[in-house]
C-alpha positions as CSV (number, residue, x, y, z in Angstrom):
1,X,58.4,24.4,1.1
2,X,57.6,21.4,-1.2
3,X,54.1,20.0,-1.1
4,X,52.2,17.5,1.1
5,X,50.8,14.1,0.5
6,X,47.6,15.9,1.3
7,X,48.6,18.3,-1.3
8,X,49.5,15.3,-4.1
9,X,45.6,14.1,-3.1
10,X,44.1,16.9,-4.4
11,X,46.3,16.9,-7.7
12,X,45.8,13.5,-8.2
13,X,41.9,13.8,-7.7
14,X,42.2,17.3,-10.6
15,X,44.8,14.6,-12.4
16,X,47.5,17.2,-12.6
17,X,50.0,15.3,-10.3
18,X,52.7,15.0,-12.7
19,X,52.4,18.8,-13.3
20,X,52.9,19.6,-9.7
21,X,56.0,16.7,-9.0
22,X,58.0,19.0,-12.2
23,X,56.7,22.3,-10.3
24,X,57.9,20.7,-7.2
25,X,60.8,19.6,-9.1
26,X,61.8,23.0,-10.4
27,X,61.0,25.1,-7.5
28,X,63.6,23.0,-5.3
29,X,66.8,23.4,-8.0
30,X,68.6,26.9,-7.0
31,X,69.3,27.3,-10.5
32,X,65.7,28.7,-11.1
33,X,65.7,31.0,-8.5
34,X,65.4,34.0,-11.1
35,X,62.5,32.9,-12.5
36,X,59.2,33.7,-11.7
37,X,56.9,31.3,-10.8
38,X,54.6,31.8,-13.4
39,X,57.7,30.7,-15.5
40,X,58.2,27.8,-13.5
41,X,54.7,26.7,-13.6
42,X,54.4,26.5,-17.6
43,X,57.7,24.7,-18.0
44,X,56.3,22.3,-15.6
45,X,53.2,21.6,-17.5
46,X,55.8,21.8,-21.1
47,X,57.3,18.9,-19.3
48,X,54.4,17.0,-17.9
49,X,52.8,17.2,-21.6
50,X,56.1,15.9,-22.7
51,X,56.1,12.9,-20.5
52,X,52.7,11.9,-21.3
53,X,53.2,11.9,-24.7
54,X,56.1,9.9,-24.3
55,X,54.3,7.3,-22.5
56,X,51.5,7.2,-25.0
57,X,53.7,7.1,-27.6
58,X,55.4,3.6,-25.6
59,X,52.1,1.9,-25.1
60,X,51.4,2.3,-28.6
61,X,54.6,1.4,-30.3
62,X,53.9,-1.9,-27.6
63,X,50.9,-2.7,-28.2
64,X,51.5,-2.0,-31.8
65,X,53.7,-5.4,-31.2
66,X,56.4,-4.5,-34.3
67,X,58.9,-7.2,-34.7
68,X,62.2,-4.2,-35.1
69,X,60.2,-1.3,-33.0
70,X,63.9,0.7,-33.3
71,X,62.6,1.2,-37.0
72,X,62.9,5.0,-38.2
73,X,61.8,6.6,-41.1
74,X,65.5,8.8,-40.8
75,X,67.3,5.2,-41.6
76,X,65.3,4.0,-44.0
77,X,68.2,3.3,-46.7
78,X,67.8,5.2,-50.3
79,X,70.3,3.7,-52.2
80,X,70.3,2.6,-55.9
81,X,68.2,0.1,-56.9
82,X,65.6,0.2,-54.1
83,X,63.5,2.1,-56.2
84,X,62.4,4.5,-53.3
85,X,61.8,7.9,-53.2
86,X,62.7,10.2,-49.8
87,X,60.2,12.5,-50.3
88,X,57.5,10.1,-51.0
89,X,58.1,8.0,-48.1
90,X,58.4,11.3,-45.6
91,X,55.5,12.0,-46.7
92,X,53.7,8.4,-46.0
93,X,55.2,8.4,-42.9
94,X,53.7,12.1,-42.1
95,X,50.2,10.9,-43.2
96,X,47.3,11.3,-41.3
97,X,45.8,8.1,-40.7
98,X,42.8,8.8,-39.0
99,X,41.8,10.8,-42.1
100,X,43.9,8.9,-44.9
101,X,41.9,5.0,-45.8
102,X,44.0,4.8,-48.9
103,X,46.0,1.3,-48.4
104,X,49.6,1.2,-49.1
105,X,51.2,-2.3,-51.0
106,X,54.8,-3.0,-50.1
107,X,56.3,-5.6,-52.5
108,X,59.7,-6.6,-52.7
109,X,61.6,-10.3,-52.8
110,X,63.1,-11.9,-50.2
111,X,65.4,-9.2,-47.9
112,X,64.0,-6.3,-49.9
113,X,63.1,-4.5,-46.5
114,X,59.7,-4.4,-46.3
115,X,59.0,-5.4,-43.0
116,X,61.7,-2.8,-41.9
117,X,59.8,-0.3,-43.8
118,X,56.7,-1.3,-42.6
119,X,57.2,-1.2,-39.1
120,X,59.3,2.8,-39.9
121,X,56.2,3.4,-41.5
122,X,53.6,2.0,-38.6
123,X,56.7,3.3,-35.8
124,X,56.0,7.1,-37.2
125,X,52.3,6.3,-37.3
126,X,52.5,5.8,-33.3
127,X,54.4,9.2,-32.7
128,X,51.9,11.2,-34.9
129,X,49.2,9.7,-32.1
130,X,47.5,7.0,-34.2
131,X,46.4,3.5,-33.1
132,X,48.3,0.9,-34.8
133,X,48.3,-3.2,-35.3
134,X,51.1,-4.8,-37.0
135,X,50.5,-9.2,-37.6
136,X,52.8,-11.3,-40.0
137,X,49.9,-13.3,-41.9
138,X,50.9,-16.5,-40.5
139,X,50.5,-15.1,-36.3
140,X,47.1,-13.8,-38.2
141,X,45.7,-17.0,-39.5
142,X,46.6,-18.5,-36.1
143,X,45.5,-16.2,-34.3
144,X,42.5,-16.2,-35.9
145,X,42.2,-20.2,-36.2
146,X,42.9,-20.3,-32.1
147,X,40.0,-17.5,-31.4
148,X,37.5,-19.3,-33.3
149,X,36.8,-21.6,-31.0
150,X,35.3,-19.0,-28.5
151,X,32.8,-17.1,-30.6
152,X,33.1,-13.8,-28.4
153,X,37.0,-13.9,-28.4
154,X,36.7,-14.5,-32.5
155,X,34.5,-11.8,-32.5
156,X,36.8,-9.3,-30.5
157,X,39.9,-10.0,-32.5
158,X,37.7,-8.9,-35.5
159,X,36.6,-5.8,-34.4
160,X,40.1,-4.8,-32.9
161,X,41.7,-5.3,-35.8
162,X,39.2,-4.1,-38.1
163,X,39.4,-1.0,-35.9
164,X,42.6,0.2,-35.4
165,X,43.7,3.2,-37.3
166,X,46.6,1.1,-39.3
167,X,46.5,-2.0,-40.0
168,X,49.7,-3.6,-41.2
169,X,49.8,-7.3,-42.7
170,X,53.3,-8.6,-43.4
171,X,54.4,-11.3,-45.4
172,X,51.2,-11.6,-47.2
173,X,49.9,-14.9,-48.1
174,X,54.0,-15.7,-48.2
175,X,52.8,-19.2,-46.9
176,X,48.9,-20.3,-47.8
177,X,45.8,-19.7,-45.6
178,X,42.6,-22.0,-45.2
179,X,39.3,-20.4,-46.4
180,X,38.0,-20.0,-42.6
181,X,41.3,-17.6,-42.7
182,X,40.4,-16.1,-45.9
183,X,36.9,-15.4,-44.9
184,X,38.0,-14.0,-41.9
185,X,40.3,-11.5,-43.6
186,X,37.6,-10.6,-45.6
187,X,35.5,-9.6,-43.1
188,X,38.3,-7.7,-41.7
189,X,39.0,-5.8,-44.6
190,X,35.4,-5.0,-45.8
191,X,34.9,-3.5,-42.2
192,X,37.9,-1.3,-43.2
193,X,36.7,-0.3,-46.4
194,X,36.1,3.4,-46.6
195,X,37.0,3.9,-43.4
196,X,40.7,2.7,-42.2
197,X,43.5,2.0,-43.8
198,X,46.1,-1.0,-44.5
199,X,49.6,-2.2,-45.3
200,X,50.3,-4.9,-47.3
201,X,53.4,-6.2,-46.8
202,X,54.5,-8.9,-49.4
203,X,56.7,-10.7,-52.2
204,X,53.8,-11.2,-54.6
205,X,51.3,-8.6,-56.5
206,X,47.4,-8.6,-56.4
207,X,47.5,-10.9,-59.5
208,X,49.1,-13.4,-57.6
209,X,47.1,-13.0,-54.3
210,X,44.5,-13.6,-56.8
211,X,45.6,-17.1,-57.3
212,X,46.9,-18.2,-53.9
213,X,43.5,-17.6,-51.8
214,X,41.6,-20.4,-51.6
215,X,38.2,-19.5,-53.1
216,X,38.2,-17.9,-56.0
217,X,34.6,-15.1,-55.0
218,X,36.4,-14.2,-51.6
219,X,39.9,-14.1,-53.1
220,X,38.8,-11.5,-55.8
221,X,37.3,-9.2,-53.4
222,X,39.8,-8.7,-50.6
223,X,42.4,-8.3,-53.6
224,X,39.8,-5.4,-54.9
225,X,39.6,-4.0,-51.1
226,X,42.9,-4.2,-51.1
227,X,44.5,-3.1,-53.9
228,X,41.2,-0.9,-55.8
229,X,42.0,1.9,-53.3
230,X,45.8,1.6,-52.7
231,X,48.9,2.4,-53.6
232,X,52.1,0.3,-54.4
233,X,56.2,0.5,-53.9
234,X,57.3,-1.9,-55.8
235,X,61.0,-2.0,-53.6
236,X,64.0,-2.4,-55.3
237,X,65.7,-6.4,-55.8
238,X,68.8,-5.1,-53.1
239,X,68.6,-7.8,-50.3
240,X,69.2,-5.9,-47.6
241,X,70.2,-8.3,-45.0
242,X,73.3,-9.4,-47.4
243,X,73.9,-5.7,-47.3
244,X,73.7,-5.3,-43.8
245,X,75.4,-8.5,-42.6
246,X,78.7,-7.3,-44.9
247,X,78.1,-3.9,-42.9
248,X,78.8,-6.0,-40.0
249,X,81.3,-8.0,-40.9
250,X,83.2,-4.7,-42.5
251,X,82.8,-3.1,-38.9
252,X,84.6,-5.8,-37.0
């Protein structure tokens, strides 16, 4: 006999109701029969856990908001000339980033796969249960430029993003930023300092950062914040999307 609504009130008031529809589940199928329910009863919570961290791992790959979120550390391409190491990227994507604030600096040119690496990098992040925010630098400055007009929404997009376990910033400073952006970014990054960490996604180095912000005192120290206490892959000059669209054209 399968249980009763009554019976789903009570697991949903001890939040265990997923636990008991698998039990429910596996008790019905005739296959089990030979097991005990004991058996039974742990595979169902194996598969409850299962599910939840599915779902978790969904919310946060979504609110994560990664332009290609079928990225994958596993197809991450290692060929010649992209200057990239297997093990060192397994191991970047294996990193704990709630204890981990050491930043990480992707450069490459134009269809170097960056972004793609970013987002396998900040996809992985999500499955190993971390909280992750991934922002192009130009949805950033707007962002930031539409919030300021509502001091507590400015002040709310500051502290999430300054809180997050990973931040990732792609296609830094690839077009220029006001110094209401810069300043904000600053404050960003000096709430982070010590504490979380950041990708930098972009075509340019820390010299050149250097030169593109807008004032000279703020632009020198979010380059130290970010690249004092990072580490950078300088990616290979394979454009990637050539190589990909001949993939395509190959396959038809």
């Amino acid at each position: 006999m399968g249980f009763t609504q009554a019976d789903y009130e009570k697991f949903r008031i001890l939040r265990v109701t997923h636990v008991a529809k698998r039990f429910d589940e596996l008790i019905a199928d005739e296959s089990n029969d030979a097991l005990l329910p004991e058996q039974l009863f742990l595979t169902a919570a194996d598969d409850a856990l299962a599910e939840r961290a599915a779902n978790r791992i969904e919310r946060a790959v979504k609110a994560a908001g990664f332009p290609i979120p079928g990225a994958s550390i596993a197809e991450v391409d290692y060929r010649d000339g992209r200057n990239l190491n297997p093990v060192a990227i397994g191991r970047i994507a294996a990193t704990d980033w709630a204890m981990t604030v050491r930043n990480l600096l992707l450069i490459s040119p134009t269809g170097g796969g960056k972004t793609y690496l970013a987002c396998a990098i900040g996809m992985a992040a999500c499955h190993n249960g971390h909280q992750v925010a991934y922002m192009r630098m130009d949805q950033l400055a707007r962002r930031l430029t539409i919030a300021r007009g509502d001091v507590i929404a400015h002040q709310k997009l500051l502290s999430d993003l300054a809180g997050v376990d990973l931040l990732i910033v792609d296609d830094f400073l690839t077009v220029a930023i006001d110094s209401e952006a810069a300043s904000d970014l600053f404050s960003i990054l000096a709430d982070r300092e010590h504490r979380a960490a950041t990708i930098i996604a972009s075509q340019t180095g820390p010299a050149q950062w250097a030169i593109d912000l807008p004032d000279k005192v703020a632009g020198d120290s979010i380059v130290n914040r970010i690249a004092n206490n990072g580490r950078a892959i300088q990616i290979g000059g394979v454009d990637m999307r050539q190589v990909r669209s001949h993939e395509v054209a190959d396959a038809l």
